[in-house]
SEBALO-105727 format. One record per residue: residue number from 1; x, z, y of N, C-alpha, C, CB in turn. Coordinates in steps of 0.1 Angstrom, whole numbers, plus 5000, padded with zeros to 4 digits. Atoms other than C-alpha are relative to their C-alpha. Glycine has a CB too. Layout:
+-----+--------+------+---------+---------+-------+----------+--------+------+---------+---------+-------+----------+
! seq ! n_east ! n_up ! n_north ! ca_east ! ca_up ! ca_north ! c_east ! c_up ! c_north ! cb_east ! cb_up ! cb_north !
+-----+--------+------+---------+---------+-------+----------+--------+------+---------+---------+-------+----------+
! NUM !      X !    Z !       Y !       X !     Z !        Y !      X !    Z !       Y !       X !     Z !        Y !
...
+-----+--------+------+---------+---------+-------+----------+--------+------+---------+---------+-------+----------+
This chain:
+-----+--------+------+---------+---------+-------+----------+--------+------+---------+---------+-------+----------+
! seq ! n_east ! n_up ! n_north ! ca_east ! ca_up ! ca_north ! c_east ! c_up ! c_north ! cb_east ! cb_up ! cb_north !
+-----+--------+------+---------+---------+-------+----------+--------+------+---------+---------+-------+----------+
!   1 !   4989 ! 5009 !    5002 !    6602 !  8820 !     4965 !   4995 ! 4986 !    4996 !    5009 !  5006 !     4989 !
!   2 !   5007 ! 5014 !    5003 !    6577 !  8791 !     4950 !   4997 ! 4995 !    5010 !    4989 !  4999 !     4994 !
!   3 !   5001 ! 5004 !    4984 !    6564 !  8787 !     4988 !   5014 ! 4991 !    4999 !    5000 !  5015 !     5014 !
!   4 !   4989 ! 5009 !    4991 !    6601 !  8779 !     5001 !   5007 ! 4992 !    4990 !    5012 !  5010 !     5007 !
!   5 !   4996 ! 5012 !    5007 !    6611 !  8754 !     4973 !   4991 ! 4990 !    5000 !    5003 !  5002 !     4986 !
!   6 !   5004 ! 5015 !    4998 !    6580 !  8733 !     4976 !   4999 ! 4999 !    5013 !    4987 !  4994 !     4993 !
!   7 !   5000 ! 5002 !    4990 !    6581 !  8738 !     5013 !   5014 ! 4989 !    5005 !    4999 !  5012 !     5006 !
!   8 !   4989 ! 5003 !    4999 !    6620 !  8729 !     5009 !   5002 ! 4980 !    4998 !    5007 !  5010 !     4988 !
!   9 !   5005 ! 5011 !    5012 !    6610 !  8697 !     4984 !   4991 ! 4994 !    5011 !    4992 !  5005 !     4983 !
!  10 !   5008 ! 5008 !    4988 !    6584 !  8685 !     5011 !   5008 ! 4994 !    5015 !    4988 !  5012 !     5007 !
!  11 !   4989 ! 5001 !    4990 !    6610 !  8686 !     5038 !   5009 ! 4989 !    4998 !    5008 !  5012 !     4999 !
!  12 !   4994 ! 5007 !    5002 !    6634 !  8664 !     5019 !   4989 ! 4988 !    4996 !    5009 !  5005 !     4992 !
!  13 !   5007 ! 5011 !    4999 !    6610 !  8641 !     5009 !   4995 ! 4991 !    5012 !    4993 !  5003 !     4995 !
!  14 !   5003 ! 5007 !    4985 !    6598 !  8636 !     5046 !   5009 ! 4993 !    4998 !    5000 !  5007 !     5015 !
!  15 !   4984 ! 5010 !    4992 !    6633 !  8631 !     5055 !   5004 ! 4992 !    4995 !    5012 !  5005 !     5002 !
!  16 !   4998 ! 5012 !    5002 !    6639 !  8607 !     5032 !   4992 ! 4987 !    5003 !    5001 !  5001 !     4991 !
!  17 !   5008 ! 5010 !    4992 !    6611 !  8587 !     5039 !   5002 ! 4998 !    5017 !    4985 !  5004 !     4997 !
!  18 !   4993 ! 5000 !    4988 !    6622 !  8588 !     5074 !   5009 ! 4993 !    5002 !    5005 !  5009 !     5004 !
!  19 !   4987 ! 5008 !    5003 !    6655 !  8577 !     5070 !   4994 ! 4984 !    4991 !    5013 !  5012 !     4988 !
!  20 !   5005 ! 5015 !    5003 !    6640 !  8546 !     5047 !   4991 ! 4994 !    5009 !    4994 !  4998 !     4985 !
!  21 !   5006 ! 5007 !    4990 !    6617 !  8539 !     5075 !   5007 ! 4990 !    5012 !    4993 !  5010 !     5006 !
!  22 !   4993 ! 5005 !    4995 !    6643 !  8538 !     5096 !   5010 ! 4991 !    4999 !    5001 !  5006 !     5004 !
!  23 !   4987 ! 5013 !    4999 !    6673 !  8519 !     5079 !   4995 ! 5001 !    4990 !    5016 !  5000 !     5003 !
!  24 !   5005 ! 5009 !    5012 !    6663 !  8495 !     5054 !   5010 ! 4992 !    4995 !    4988 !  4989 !     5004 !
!  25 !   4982 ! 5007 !    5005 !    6699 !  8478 !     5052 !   5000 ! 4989 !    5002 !    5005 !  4999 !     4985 !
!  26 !   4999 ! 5011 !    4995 !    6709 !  8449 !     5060 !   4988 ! 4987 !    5001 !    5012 !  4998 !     4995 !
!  27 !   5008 ! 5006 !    4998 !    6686 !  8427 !     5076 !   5007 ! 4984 !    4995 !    4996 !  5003 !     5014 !
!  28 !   4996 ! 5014 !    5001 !    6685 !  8389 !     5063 !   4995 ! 4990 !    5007 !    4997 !  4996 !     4990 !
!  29 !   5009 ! 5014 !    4994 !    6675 !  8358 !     5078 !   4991 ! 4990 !    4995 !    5007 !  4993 !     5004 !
!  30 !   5008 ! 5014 !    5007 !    6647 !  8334 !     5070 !   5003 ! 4991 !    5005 !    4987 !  4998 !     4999 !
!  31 !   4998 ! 5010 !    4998 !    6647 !  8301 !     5072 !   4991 ! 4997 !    5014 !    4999 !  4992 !     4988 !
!  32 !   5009 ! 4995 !    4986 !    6625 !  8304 !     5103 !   5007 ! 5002 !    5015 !    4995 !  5015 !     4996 !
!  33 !   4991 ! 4994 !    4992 !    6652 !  8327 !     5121 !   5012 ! 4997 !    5000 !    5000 !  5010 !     4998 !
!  34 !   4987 ! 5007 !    4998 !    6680 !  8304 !     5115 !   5001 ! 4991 !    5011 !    5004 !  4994 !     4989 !
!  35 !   4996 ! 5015 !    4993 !    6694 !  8282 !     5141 !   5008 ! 4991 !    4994 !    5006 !  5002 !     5011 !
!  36 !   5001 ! 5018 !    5001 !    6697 !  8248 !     5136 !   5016 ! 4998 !    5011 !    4980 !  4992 !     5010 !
!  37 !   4987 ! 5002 !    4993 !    6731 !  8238 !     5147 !   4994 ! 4984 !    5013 !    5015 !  4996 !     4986 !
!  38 !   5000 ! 5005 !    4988 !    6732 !  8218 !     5181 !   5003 ! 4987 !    5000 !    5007 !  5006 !     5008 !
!  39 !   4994 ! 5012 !    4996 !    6735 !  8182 !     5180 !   4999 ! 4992 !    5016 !    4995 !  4993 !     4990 !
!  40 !   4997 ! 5004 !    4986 !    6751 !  8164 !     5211 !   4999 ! 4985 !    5001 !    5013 !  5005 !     5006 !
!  41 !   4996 ! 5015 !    4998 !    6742 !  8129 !     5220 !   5006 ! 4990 !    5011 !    4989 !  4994 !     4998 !
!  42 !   4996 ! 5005 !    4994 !    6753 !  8102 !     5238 !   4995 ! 4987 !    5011 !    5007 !  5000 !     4992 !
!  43 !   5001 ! 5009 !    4995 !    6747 !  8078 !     5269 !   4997 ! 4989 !    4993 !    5008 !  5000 !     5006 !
!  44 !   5001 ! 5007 !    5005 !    6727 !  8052 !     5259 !   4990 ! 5006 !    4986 !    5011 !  4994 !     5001 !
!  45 !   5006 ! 5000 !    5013 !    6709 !  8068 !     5229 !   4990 ! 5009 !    5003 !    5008 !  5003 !     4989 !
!  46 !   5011 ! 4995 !    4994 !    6675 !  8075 !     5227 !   4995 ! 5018 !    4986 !    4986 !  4982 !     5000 !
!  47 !   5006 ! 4986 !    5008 !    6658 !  8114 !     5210 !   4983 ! 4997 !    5000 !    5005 !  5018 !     5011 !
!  48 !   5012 ! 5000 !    4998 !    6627 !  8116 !     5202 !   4993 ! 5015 !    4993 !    4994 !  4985 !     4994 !
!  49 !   4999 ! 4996 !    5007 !    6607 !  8143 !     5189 !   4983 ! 4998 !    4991 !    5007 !  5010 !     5005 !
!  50 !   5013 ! 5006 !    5002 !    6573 !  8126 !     5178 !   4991 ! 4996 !    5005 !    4994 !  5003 !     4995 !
!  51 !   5010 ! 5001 !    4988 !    6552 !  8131 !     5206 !   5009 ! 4992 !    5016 !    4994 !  5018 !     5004 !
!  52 !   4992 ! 5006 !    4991 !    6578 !  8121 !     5232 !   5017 ! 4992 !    4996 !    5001 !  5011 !     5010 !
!  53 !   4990 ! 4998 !    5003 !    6611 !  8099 !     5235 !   5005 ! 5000 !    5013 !    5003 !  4992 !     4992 !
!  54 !   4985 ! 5002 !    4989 !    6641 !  8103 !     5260 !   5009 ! 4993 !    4998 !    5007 !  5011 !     5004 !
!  55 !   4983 ! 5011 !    5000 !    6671 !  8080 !     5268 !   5006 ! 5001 !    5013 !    4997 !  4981 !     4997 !
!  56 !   4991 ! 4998 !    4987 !    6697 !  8088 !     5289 !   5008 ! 4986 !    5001 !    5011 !  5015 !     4998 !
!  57 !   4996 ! 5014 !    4997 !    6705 !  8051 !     5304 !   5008 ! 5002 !    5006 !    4993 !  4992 !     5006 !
!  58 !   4988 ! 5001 !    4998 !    6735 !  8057 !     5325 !   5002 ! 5013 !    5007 !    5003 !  4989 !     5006 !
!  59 !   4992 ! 4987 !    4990 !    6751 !  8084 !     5350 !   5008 ! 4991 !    5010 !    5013 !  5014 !     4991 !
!  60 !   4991 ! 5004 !    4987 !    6767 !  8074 !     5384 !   5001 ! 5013 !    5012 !    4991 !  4984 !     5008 !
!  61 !   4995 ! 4989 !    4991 !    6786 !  8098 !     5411 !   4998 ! 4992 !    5013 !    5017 !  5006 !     4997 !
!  62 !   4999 ! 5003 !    4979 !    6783 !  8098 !     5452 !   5001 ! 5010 !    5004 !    4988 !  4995 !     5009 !
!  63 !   5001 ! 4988 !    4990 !    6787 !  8119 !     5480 !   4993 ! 4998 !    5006 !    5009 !  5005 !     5008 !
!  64 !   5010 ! 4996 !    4991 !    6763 !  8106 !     5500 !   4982 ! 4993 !    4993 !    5006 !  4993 !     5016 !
!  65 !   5010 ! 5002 !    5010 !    6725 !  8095 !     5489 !   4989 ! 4999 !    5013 !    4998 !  5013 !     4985 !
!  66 !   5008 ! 5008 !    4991 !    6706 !  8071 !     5514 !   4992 ! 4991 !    4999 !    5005 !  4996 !     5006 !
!  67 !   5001 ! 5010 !    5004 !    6688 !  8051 !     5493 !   4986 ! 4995 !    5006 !    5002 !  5000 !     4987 !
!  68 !   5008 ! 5005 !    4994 !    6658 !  8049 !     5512 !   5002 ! 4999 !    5012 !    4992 !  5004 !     4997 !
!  69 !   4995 ! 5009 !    4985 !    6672 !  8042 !     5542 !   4992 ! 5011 !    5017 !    4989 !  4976 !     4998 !
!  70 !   5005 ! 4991 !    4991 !    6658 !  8075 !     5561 !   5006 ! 5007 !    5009 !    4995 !  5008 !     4995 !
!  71 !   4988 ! 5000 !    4997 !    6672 !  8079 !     5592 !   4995 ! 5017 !    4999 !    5006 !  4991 !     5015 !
!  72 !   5002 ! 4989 !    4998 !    6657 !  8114 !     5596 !   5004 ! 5009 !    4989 !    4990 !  5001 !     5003 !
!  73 !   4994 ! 4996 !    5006 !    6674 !  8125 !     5566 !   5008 ! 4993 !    4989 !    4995 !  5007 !     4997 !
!  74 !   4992 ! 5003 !    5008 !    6705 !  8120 !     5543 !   5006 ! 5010 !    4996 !    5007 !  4992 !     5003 !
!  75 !   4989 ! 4989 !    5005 !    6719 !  8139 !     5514 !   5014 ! 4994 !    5000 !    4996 !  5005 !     4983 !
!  76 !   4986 ! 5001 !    4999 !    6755 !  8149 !     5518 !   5004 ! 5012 !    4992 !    5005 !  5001 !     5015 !
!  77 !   4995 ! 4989 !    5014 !    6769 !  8165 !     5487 !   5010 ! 5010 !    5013 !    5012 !  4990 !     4982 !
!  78 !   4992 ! 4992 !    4998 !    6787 !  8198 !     5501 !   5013 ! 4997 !    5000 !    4998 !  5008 !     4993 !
!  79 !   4984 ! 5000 !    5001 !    6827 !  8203 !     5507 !   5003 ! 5000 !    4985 !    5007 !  5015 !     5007 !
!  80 !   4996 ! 4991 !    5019 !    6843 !  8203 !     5471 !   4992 ! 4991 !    4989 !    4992 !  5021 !     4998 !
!  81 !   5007 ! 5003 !    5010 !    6811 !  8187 !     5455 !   4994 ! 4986 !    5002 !    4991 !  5011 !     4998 !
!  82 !   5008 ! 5012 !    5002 !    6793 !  8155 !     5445 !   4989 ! 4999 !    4997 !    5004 !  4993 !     4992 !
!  83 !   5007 ! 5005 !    5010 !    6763 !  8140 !     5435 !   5001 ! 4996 !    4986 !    4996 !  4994 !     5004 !
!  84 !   4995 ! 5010 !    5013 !    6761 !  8133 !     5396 !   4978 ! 4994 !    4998 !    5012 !  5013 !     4980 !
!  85 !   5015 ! 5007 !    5005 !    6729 !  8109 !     5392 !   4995 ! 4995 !    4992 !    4996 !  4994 !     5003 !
!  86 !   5004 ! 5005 !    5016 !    6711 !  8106 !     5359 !   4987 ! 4989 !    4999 !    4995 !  5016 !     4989 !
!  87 !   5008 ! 5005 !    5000 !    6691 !  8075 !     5352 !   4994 ! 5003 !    4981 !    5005 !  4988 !     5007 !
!  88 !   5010 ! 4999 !    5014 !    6665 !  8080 !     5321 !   4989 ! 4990 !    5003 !    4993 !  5017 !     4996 !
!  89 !   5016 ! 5008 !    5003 !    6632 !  8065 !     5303 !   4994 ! 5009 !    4993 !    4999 !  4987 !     4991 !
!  90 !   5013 ! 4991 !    5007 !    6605 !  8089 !     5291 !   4994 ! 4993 !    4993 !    4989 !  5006 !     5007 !
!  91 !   5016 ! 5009 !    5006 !    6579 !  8072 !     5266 !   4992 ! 5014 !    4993 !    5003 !  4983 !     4983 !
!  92 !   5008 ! 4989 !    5011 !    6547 !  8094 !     5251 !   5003 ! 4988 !    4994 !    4983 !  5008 !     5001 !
!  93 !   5003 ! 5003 !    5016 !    6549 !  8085 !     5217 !   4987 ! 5002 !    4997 !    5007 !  5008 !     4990 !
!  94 !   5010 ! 4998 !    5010 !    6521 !  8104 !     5210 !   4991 ! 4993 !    4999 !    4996 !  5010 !     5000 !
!  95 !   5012 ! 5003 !    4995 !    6486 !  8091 !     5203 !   4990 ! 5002 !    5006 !    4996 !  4998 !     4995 !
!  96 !   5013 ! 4994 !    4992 !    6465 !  8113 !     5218 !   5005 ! 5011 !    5011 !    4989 !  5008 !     4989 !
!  97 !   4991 ! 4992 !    4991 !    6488 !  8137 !     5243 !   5001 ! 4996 !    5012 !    5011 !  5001 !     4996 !
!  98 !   4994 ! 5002 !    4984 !    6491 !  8137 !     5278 !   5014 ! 5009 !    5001 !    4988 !  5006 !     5013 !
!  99 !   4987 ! 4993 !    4998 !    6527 !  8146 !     5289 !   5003 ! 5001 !    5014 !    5012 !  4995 !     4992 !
! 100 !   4992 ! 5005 !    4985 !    6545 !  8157 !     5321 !   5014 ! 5007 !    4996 !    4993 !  5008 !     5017 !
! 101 !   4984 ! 4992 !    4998 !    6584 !  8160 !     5327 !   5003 ! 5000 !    5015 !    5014 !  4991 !     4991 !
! 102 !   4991 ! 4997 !    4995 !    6598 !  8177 !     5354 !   5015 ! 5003 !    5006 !    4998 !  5001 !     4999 !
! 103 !   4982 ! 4999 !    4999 !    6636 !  8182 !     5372 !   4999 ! 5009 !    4994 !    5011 !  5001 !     5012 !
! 104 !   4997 ! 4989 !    5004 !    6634 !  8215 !     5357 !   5003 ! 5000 !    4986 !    4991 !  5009 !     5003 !
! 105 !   4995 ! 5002 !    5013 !    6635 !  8203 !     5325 !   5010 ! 4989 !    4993 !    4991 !  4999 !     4994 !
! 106 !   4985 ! 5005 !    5006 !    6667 !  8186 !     5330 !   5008 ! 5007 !    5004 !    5006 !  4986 !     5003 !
! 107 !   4986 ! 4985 !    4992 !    6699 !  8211 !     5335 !   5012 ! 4992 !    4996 !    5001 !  5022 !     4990 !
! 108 !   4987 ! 5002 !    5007 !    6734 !  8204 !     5338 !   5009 ! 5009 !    4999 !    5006 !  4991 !     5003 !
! 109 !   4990 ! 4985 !    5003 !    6760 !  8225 !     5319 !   5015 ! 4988 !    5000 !    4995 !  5013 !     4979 !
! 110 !   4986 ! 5006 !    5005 !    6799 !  8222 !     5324 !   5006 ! 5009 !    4989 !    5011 !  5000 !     5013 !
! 111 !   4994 ! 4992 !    5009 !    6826 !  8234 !     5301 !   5001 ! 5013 !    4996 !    5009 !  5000 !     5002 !
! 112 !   5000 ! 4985 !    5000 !    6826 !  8267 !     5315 !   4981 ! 5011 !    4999 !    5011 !  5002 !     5016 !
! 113 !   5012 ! 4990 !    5004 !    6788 !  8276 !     5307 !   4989 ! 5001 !    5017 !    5008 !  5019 !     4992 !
! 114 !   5008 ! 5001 !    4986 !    6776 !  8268 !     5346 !   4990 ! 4996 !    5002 !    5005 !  4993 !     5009 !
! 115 !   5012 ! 5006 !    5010 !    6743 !  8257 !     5347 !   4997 ! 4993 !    5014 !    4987 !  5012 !     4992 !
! 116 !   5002 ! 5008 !    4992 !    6733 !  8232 !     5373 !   4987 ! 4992 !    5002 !    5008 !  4996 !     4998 !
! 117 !   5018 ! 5007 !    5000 !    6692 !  8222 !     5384 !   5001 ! 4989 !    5009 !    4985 !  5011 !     5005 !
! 118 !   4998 ! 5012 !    4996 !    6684 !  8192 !     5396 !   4999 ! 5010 !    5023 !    4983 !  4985 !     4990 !
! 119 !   5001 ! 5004 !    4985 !    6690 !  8186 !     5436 !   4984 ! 4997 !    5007 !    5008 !  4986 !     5001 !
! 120 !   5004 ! 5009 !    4995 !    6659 !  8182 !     5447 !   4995 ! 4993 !    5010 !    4998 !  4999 !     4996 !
! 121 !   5003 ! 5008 !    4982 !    6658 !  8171 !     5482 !   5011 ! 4989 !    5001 !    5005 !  5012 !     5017 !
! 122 !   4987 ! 5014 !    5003 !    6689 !  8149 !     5473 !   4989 ! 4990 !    4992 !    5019 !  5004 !     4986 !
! 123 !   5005 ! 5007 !    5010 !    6665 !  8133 !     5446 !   4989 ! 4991 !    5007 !    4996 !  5009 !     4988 !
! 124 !   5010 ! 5007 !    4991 !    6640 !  8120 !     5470 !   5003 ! 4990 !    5008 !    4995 !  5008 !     5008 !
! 125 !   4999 ! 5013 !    4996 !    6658 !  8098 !     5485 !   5010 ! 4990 !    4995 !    5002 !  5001 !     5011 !
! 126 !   4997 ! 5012 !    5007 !    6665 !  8079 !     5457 !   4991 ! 4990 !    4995 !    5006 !  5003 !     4992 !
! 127 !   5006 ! 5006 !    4999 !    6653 !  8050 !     5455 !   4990 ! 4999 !    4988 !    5005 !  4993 !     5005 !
! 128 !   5007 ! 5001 !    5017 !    6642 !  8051 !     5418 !   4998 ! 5015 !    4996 !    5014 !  4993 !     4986 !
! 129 !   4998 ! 4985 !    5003 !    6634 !  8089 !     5416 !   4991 ! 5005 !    4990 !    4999 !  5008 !     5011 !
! 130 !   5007 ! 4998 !    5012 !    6622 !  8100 !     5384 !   4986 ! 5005 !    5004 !    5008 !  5009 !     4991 !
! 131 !   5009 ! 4993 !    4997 !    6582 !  8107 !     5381 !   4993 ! 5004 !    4988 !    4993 !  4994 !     5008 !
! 132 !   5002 ! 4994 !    5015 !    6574 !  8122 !     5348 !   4987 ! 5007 !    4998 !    5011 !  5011 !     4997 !
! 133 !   5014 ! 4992 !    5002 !    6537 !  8134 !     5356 !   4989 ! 4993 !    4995 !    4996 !  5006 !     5011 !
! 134 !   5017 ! 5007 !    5007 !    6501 !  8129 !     5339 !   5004 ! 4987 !    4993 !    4984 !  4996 !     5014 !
! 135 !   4993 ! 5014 !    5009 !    6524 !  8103 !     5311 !   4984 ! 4998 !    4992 !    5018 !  5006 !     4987 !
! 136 !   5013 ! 5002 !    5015 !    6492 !  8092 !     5286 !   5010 ! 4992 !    4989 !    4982 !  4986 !     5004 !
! 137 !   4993 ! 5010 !    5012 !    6498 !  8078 !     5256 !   5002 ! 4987 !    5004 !    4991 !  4999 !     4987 !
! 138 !   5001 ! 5017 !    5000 !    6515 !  8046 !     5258 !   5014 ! 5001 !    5012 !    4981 !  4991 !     5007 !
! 139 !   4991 ! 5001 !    4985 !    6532 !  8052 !     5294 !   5015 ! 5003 !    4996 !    4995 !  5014 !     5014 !
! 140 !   4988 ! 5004 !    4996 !    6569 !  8045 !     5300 !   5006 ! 5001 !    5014 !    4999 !  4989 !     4998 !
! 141 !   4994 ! 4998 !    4988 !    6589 !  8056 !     5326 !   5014 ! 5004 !    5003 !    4994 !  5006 !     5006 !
! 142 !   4989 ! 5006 !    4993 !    6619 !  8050 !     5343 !   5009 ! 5008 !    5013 !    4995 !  4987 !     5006 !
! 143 !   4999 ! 4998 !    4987 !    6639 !  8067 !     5373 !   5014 ! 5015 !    4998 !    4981 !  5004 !     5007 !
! 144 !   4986 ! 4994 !    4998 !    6669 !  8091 !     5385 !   4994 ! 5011 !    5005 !    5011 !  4994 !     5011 !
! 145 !   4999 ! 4986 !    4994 !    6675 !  8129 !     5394 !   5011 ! 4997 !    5005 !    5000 !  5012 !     4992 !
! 146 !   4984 ! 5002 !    4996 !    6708 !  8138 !     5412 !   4999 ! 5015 !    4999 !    5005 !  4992 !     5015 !
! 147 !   4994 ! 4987 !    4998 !    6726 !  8171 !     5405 !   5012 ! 5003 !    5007 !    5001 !  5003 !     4988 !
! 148 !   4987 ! 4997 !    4996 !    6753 !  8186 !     5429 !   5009 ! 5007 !    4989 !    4999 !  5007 !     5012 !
! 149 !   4990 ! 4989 !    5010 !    6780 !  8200 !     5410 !   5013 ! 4995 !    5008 !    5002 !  4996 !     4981 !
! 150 !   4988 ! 5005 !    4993 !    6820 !  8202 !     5421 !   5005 ! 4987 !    4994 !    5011 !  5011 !     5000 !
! 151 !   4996 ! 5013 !    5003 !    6837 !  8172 !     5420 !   5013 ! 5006 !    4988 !    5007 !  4990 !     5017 !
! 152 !   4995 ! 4998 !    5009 !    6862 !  8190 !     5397 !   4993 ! 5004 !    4983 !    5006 !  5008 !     5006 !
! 153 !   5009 ! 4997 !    5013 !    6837 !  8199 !     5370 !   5006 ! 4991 !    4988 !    4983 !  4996 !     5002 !
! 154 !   4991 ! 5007 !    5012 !    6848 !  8188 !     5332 !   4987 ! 5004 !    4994 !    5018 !  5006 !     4992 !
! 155 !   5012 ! 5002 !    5008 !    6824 !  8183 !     5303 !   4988 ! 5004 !    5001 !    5003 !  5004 !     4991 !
! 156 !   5013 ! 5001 !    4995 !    6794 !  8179 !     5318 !   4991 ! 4999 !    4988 !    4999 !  4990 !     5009 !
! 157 !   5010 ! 5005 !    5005 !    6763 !  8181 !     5294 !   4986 ! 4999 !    5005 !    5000 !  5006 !     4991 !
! 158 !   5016 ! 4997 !    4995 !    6727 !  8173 !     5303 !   4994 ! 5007 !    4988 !    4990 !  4986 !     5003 !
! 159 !   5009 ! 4997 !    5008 !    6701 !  8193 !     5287 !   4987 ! 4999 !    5000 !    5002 !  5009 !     4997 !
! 160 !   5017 ! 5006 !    5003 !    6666 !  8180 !     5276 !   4992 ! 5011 !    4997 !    4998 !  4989 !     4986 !
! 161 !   5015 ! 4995 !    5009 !    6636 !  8202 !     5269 !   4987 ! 4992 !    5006 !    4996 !  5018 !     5001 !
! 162 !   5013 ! 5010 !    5002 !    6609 !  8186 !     5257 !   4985 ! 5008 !    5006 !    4998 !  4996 !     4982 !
! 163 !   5011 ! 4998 !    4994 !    6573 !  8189 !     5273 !   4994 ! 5011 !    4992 !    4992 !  4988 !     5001 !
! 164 !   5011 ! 4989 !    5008 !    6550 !  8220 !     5265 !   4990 ! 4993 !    4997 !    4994 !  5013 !     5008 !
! 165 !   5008 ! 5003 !    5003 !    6529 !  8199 !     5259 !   5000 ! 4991 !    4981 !    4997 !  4995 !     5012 !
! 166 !   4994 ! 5007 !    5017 !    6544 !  8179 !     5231 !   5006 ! 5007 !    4986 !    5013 !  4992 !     5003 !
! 167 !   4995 ! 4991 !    5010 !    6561 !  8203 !     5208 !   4995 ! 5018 !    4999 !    5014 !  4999 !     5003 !
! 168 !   5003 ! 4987 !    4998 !    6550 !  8241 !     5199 !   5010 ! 5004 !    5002 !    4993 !  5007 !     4992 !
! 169 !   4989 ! 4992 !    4997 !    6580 !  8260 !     5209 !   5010 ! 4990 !    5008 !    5007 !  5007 !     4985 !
! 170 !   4993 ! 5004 !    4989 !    6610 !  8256 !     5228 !   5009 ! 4987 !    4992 !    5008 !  5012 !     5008 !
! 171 !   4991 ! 5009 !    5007 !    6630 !  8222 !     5217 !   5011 ! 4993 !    5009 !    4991 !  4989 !     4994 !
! 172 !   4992 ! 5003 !    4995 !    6664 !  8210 !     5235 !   5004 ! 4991 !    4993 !    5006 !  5008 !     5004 !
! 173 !   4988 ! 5005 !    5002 !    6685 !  8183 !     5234 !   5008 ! 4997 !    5009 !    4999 !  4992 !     4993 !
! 174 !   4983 ! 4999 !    4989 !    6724 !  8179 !     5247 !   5001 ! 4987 !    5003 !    5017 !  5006 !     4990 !
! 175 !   4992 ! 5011 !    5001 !    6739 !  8147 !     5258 !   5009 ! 5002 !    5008 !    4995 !  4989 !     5001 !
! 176 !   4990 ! 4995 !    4996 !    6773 !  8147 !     5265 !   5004 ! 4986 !    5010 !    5010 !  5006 !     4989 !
! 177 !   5001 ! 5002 !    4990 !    6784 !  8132 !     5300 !   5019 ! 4993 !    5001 !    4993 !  5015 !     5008 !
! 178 !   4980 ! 5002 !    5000 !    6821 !  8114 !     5297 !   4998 ! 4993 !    5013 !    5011 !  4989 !     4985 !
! 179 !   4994 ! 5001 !    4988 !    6838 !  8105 !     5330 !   5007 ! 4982 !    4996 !    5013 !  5015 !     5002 !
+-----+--------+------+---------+---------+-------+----------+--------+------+---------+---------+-------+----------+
């Protein structure tokens, strides 16, 4: 009968340890695992995040996009949809960093959560077309993407992420796109 009570007593003890292995109760958050609420800027204002800055200098719409004058090709935004064309300025900040930016690391989102990458065979033949590669410290640069989206689209945001090279982890910012 001694057997099956400390066999019994071993049994529950597993199982409790078990059960506290498994649920520990409500998980908390560190300050680590919090997000950081989202700020959205505006046309005209520049982000930086030490190693790099961005400035979104204006936005202008088209349907068609000829700016180099090629007769062998011209973008023609789709039925329904436009060009929207973002002019920016990159600077490294940093002192010792090389940076590159990419169209991929500009996206546009509308109201409804759509996500929109740069154009880019439309973007080539613009005349100012953004070149965001092998930046050194110091360099400054200038130039346009173009994104199709429908011509009905509403609150357009661009979204920024910053260079892997510049920041450890992933860092966004919003700017919001008024009409």
């Amino acid at each position: 009968m001694m057997k099956k009570n400390v066999s019994f007593a071993l049994i529950v003890i597993i199982a409790f340890s078990i059960a506290g292995c498994i649920y520990s109760g409500p998980e908390t958050s560190s300050p680590e695992t919090q997000s950081t609420p989202i700020q959205t800027h505006i046309i005209g204002q520049s982000v930086d995040d030490g190693n790099s800055r961005m400035t979104l200098n204006n936005v202008r719409y088209t349907q068609v996009i000829d700016e180099k004058k090629n007769e062998s090709y011209v973008a023609r935004s789709e039925t329904n949809k436009q060009f929207l064309i973002i002019n920016v300025t990159i600077e490294n900040i940093s002192p010792n960093k090389n940076m590159s930016y990419n169209g991929y690391q500009f996206i546009m989102l509308d109201s409804k959560g759509i996500i929109y990458e740069e154009d880019a065979s439309a973007s080539k033949q613009l005349a100012k077309k953004f070149n965001g590669n092998d930046m050194v410290p110091g360099d400054k640069r200038e130039g346009e993407l173009s994104f199709q989206i429908p011509v009905d689209a509403k609150g357009l945001r661009l979204r920024f992420e910053y260079s892997q090279e510049s920041t450890s982890g992933l860092r966004l910012e919003f700017f919001k796109l008024d009409r």
